[in-house]
TORDRENSE-211055 format. One record per residue: residue in three letters; z, x negated, y of N, C-alpha, C in turn. Coordinates in steps of 0.2 Angstrom, whole numbers. Each point is the difference from the previous one (the first is absolute). Layout:
TORDRENSE-211055
<code: ALA&npz: Z&npx: X&npy: Y&capz: Z&capx: X&capy: Y&cpz: Z&cpx: X&cpy: Y>
...
end
This chain:
TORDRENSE-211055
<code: UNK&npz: 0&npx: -4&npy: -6&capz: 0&capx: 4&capy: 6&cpz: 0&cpx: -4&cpy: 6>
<code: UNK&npz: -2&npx: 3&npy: 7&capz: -1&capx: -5&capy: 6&cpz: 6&cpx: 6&cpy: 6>
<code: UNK&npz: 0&npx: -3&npy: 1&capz: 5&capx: 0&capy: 7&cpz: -4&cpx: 3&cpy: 6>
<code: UNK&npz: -1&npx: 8&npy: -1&capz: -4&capx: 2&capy: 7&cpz: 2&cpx: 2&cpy: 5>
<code: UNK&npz: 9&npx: -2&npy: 2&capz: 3&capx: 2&capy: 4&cpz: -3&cpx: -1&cpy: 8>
<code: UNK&npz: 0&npx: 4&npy: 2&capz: -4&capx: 0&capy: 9&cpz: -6&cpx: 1&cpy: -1>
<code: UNK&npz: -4&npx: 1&npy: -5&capz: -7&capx: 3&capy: 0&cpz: -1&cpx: 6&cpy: 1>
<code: UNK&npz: -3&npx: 4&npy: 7&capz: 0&capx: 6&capy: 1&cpz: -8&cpx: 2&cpy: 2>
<code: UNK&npz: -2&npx: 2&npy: -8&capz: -10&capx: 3&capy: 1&cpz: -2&cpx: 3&cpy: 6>
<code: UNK&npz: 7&npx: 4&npy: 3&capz: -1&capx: 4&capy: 8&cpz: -5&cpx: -6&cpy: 4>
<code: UNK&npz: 3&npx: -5&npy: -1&capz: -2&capx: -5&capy: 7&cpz: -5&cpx: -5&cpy: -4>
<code: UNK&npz: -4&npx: 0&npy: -4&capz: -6&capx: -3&capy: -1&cpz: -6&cpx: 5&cpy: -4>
<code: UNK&npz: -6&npx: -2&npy: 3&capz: -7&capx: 3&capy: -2&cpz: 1&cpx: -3&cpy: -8>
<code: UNK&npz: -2&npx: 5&npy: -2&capz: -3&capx: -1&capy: -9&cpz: -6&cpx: -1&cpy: 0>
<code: UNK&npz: -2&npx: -6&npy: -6&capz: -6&capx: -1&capy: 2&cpz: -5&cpx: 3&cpy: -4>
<code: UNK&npz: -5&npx: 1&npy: 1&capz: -7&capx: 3&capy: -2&cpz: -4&cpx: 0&cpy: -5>
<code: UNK&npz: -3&npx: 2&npy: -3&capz: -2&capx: -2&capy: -7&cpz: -6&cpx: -6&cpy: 1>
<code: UNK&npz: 2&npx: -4&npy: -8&capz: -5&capx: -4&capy: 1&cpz: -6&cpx: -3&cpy: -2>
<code: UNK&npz: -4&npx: 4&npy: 3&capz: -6&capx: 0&capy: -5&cpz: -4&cpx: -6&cpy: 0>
<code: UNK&npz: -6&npx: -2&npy: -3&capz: -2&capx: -6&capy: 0&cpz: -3&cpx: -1&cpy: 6>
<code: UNK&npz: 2&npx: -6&npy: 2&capz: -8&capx: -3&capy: 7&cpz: -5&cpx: 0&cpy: -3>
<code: UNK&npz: -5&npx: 2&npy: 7&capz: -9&capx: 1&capy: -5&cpz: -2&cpx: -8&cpy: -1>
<code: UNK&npz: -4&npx: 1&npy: -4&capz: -4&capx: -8&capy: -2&cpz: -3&cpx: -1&cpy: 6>
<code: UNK&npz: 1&npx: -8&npy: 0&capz: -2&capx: -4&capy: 6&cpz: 4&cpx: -6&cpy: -1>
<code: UNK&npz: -2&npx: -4&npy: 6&capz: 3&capx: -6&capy: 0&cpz: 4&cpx: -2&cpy: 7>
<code: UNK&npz: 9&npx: 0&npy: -1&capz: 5&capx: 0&capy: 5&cpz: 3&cpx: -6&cpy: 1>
<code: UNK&npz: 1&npx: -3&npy: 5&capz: 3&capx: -6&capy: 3&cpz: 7&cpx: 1&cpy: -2>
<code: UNK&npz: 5&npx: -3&npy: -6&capz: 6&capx: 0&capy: -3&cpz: 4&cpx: -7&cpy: -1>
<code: UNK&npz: 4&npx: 0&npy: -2&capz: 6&capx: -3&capy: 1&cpz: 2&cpx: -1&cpy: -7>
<code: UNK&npz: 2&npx: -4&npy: -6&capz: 6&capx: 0&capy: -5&cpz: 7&cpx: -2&cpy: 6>
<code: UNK&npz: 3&npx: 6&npy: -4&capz: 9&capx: -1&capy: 2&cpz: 2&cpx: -1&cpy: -6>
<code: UNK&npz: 1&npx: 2&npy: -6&capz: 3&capx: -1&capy: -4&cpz: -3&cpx: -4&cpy: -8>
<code: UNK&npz: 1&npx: -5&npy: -4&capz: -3&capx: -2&capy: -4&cpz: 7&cpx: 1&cpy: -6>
<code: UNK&npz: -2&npx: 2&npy: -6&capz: 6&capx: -1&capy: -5&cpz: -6&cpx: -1&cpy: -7>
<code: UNK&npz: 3&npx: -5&npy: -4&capz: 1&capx: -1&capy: -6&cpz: 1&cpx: 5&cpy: -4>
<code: UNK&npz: 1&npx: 6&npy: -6&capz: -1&capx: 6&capy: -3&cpz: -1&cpx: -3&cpy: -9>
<code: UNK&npz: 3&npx: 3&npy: -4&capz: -1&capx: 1&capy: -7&cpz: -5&cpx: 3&cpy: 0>
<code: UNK&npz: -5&npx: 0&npy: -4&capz: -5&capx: 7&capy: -4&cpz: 6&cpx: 3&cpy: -2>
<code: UNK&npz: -4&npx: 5&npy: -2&capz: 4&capx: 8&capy: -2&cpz: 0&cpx: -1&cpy: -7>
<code: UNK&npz: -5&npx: -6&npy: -5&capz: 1&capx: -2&capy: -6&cpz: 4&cpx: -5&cpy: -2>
<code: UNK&npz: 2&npx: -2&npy: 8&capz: 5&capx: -7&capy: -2&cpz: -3&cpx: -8&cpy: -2>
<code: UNK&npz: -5&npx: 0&npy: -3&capz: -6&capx: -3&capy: 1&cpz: -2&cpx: -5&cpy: 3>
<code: UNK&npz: 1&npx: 1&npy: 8&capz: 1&capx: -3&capy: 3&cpz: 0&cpx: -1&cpy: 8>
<code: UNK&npz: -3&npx: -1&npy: 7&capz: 4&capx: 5&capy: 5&cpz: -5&cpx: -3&cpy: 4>
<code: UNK&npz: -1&npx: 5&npy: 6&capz: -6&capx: 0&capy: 4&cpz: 5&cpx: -1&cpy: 9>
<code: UNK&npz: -5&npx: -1&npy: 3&capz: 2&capx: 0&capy: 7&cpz: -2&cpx: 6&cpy: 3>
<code: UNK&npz: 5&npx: 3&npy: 3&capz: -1&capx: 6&capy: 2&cpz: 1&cpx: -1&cpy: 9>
<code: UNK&npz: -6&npx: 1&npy: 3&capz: 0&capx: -2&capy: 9&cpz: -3&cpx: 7&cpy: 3>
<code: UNK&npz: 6&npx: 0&npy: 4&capz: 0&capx: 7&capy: 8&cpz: -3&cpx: -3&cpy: 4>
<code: UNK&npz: -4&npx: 4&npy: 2&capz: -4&capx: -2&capy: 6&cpz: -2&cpx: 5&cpy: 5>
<code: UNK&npz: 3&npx: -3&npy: 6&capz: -2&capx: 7&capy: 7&cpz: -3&cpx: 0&cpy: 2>
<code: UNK&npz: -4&npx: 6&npy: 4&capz: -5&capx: -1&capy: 4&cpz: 5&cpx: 0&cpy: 6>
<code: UNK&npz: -4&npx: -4&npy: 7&capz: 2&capx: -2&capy: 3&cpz: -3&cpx: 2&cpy: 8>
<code: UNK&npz: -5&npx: 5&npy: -3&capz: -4&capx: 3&capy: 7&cpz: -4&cpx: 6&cpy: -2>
<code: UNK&npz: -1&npx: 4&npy: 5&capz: -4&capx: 5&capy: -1&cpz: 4&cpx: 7&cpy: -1>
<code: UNK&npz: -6&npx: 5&npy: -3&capz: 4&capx: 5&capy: -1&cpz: 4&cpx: 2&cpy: -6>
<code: UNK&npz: 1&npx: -7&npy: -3&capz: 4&capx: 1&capy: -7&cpz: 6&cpx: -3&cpy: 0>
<code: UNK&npz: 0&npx: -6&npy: 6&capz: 4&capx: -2&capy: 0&cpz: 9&cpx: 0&cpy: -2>
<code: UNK&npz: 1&npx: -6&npy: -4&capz: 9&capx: 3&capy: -3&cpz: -2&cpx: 0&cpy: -6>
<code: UNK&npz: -6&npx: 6&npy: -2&capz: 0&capx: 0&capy: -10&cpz: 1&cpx: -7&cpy: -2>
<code: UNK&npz: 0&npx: 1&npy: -6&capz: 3&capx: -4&capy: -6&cpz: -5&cpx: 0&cpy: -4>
<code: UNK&npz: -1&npx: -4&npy: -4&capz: -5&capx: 1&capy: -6&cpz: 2&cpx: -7&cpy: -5>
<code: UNK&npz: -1&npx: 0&npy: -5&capz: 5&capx: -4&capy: -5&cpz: -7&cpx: -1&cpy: -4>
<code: UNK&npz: 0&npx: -9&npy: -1&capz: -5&capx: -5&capy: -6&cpz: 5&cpx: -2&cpy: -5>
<code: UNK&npz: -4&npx: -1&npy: -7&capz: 4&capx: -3&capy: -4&cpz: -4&cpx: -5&cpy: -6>
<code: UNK&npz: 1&npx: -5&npy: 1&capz: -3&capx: -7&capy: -3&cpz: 4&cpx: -1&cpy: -5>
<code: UNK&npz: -4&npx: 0&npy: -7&capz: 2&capx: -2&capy: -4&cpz: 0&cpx: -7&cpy: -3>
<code: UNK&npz: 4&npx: -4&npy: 2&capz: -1&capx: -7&capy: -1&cpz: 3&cpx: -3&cpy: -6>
<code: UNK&npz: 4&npx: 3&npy: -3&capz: 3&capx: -1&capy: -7&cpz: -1&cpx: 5&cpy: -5>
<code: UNK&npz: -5&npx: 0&npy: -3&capz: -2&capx: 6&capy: -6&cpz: -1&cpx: -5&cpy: -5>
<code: UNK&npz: 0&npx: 5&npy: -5&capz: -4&capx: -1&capy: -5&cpz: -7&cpx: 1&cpy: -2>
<code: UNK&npz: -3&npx: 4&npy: 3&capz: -9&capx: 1&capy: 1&cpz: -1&cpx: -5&cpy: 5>
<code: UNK&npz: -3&npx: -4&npy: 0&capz: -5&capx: -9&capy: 4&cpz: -5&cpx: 3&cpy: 4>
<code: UNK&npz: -1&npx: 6&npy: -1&capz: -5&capx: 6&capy: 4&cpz: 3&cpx: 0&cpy: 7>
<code: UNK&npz: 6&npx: 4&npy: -3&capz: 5&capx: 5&capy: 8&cpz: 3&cpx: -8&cpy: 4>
<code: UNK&npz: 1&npx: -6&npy: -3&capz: 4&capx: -5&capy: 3&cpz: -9&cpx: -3&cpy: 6>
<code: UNK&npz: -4&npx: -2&npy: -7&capz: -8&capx: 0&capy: 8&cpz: 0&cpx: 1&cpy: 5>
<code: UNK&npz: 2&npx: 8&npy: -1&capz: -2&capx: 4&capy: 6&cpz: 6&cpx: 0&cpy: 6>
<code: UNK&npz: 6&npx: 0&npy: -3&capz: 4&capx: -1&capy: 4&cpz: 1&cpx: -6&cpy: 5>
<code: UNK&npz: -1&npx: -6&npy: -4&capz: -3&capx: -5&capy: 1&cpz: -4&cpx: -1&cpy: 8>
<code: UNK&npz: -6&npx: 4&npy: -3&capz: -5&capx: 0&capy: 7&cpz: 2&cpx: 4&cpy: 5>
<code: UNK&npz: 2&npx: 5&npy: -2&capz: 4&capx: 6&capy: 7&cpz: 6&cpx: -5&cpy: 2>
<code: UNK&npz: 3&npx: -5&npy: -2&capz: 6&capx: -1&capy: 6&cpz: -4&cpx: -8&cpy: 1>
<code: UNK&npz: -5&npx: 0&npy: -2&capz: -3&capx: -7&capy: 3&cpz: -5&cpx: 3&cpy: 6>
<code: UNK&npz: -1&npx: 6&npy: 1&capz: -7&capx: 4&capy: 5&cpz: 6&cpx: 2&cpy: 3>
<code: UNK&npz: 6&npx: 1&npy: 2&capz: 6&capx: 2&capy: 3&cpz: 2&cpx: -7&cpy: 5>
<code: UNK&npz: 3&npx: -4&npy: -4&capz: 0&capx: -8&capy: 2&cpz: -4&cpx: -2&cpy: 7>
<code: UNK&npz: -8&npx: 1&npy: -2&capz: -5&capx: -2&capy: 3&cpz: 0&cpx: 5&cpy: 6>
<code: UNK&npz: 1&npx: 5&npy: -1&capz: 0&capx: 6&capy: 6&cpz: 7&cpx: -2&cpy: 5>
<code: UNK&npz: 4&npx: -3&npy: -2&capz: 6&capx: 0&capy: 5&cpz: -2&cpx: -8&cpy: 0>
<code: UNK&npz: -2&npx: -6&npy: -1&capz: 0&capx: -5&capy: -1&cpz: 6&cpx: -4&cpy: 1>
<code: UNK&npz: 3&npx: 1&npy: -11&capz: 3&capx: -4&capy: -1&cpz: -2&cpx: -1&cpy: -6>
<code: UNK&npz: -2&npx: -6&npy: -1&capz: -5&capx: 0&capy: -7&cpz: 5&cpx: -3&cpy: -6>
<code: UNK&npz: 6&npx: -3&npy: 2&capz: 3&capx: -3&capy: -6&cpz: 9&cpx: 1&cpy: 1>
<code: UNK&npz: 1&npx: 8&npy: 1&capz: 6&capx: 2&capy: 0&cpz: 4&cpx: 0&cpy: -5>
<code: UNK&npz: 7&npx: -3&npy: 1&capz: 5&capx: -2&capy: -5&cpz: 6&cpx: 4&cpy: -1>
<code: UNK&npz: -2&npx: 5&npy: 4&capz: 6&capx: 8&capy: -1&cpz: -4&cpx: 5&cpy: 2>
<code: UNK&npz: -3&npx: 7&npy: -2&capz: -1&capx: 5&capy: 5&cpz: 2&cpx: 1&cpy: 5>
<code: UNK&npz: 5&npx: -3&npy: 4&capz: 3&capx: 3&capy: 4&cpz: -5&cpx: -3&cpy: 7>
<code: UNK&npz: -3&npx: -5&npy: -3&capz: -3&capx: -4&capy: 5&cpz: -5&cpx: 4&cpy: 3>
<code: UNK&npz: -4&npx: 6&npy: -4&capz: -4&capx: 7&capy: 1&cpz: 2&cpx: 4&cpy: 3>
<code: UNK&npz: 6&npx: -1&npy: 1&capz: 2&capx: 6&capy: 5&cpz: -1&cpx: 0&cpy: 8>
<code: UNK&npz: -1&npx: 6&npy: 4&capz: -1&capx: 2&capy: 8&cpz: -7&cpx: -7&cpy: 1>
<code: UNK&npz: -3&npx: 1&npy: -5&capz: -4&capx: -4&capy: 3&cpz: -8&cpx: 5&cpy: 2>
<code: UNK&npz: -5&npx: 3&npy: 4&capz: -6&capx: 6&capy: 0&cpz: -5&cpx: -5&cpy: -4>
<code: UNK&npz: -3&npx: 8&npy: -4&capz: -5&capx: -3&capy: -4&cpz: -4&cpx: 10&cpy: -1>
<code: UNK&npz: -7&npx: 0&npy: -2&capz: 0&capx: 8&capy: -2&cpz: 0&cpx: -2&cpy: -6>
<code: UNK&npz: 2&npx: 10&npy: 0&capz: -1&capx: 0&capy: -8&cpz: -4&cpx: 6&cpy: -1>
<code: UNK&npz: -3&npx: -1&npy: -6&capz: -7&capx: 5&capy: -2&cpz: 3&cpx: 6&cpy: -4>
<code: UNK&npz: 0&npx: 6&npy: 3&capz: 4&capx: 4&capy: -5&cpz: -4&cpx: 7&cpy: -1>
<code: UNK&npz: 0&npx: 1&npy: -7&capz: -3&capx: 6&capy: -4&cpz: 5&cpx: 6&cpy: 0>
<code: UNK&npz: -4&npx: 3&npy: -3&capz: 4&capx: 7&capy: 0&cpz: -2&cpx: 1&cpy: -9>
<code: UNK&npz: 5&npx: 3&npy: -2&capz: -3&capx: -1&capy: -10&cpz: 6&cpx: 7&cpy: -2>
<code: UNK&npz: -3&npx: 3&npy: -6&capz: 2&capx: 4&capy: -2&cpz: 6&cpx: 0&cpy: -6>
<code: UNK&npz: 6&npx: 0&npy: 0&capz: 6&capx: 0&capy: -4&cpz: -3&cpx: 2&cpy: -7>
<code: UNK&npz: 0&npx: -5&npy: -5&capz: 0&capx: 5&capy: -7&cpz: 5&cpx: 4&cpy: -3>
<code: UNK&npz: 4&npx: -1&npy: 3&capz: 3&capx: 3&capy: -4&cpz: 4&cpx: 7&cpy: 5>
<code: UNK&npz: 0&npx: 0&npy: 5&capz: 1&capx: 4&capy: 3&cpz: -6&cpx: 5&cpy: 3>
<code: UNK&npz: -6&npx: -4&npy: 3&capz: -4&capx: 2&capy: 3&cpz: -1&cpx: -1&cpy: 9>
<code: UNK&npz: 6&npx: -3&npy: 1&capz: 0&capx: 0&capy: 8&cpz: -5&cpx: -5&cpy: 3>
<code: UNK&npz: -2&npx: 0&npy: 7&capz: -2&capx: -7&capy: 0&cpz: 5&cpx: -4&cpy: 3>
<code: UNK&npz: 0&npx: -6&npy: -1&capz: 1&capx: -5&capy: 3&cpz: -2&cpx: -6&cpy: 1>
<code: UNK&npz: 5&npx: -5&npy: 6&capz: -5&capx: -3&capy: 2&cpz: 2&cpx: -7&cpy: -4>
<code: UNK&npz: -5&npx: -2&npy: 2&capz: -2&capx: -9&capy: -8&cpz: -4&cpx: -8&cpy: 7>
<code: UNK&npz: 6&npx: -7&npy: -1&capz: -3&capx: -4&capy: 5&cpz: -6&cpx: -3&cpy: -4>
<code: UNK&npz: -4&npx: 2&npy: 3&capz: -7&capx: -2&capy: -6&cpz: -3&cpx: -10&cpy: 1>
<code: UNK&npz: 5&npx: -3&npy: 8&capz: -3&capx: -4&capy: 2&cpz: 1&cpx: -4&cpy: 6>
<code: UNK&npz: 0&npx: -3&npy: 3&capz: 2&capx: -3&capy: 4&cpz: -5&cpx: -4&cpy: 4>
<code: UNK&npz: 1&npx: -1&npy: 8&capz: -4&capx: -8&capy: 5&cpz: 4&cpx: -1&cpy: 5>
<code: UNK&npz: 0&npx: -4&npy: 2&capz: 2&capx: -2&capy: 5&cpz: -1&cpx: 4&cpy: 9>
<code: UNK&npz: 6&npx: -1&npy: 3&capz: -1&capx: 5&capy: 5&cpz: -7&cpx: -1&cpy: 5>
<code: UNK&npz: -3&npx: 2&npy: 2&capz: -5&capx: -1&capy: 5&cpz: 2&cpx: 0&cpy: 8>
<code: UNK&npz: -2&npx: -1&npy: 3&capz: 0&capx: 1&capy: 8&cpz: 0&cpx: 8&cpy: 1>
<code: UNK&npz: -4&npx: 3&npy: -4&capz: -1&capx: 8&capy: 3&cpz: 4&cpx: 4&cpy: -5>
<code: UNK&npz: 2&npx: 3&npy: 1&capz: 6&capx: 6&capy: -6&cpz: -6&cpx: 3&cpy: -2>
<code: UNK&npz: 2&npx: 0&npy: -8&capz: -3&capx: 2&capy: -5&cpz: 0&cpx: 11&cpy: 1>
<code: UNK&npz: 6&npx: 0&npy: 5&capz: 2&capx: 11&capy: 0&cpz: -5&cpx: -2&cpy: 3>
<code: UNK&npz: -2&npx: -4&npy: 6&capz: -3&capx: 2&capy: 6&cpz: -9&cpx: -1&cpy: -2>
<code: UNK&npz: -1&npx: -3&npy: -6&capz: -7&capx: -3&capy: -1&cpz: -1&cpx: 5&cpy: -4>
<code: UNK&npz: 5&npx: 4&npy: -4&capz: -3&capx: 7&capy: -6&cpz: 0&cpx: 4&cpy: 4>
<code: UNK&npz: 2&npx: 0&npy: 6&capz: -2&capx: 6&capy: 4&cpz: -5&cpx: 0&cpy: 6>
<code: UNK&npz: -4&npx: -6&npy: 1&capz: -6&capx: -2&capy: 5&cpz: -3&cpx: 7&cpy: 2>
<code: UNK&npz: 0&npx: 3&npy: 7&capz: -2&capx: 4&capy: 0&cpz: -10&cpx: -1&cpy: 1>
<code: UNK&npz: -2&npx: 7&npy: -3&capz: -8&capx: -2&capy: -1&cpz: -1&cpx: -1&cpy: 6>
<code: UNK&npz: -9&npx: -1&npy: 1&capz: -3&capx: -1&capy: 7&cpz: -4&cpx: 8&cpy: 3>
<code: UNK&npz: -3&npx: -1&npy: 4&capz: -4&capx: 6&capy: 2&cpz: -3&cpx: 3&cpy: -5>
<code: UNK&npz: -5&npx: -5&npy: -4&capz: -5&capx: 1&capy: -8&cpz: 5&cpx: 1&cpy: -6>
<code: UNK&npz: 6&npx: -2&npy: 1&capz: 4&capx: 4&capy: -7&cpz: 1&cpx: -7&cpy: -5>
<code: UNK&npz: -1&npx: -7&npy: 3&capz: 1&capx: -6&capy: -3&cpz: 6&cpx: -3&cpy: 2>
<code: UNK&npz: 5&npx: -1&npy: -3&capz: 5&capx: -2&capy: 4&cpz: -2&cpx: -8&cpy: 2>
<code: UNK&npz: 4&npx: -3&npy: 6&capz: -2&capx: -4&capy: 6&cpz: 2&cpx: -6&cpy: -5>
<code: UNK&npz: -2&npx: -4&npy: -3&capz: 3&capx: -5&capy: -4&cpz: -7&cpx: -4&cpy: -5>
<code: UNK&npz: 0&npx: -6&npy: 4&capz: -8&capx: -4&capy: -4&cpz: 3&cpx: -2&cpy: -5>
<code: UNK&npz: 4&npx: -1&npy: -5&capz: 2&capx: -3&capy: -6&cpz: -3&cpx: 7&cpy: -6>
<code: UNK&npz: -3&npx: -2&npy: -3&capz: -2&capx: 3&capy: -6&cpz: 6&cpx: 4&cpy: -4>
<code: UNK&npz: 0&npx: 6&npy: -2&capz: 5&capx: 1&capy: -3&cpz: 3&cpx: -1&cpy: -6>
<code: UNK&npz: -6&npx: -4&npy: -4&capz: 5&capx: -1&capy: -5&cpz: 4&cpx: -7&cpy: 2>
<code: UNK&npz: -4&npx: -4&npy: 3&capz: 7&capx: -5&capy: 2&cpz: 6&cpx: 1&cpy: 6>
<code: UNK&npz: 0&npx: 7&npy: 2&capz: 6&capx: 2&capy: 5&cpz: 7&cpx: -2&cpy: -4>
end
């Protein structure tokens, strides 16, 4: 049990529900980095909070999880490269705690994906780069031009 002596609901906003951010790419933040068991014991992944730090999402939360200690050489790969494409986004390329990853801006690429087992959506950090001079809310949202082309000479697939 906790101690909720002097807490009075009267005198604070309840907060909101929290649906998922749409897909895009948001200028973020790690605050939190922890070490974690698998849920088979097996062996134990890095699980990292990451906030967005501008825009209209501002404050969410969204949570990575690298699996660096497995048993499948698959899931360790991959995990592997997502905190090596992480690394590079915040440039620190040979960090010797996670902690060194945190409050540092980098974007992060995030999808929307459908729950199996539930069915809900939710959101998935599909990726990572480093931060640009222009805010990535501000670049998804370029407004078009007169002809209906948004104002931006870069190619879209390499946006």
């Amino acid at each position: 049990m906790a101690n909720l002596n002097g807490f009075d609901a009267n005198q604070v906003e309840p907060t909101g529900d929290f649906d998922p951010v749409p897909a895009g790419k948001y200028l973020a933040v790690i605050t939190e980095s922890e070490m974690k068991p698998t849920k088979s014991g097996s062996g134990s992944y890095l699980q990292l909070t990451f906030e967005i730090i501008e825009g209209e999402h501002k404050g969410r939360l969204l949570w990575a999880r690298l699996n660096l200690d497995n048993p499948n050489a698959t899931a360790v790969t991959i995990a592997r490269a997502e905190l090596s494409a992480i690394c590079r986004a915040v440039g620190v390329l040979a960090p010797k705690d996670s902690v060194e990853l945190h409050n540092l801006p980098l974007v992060i690429h995030v999808k929307c994906k459908k729950r199996d087992d539930t069915g809900d959506i939710t959101n998935e950090v599909r990726g990572y780069s480093p931060k640009n001079t222009e805010s990535p809310v501000a670049a998804k949202s370029a407004a078009p031009s007169a002809n209906g082309v948004a104002n931006n000479s870069t190619p879209p697939w390499k946006r």
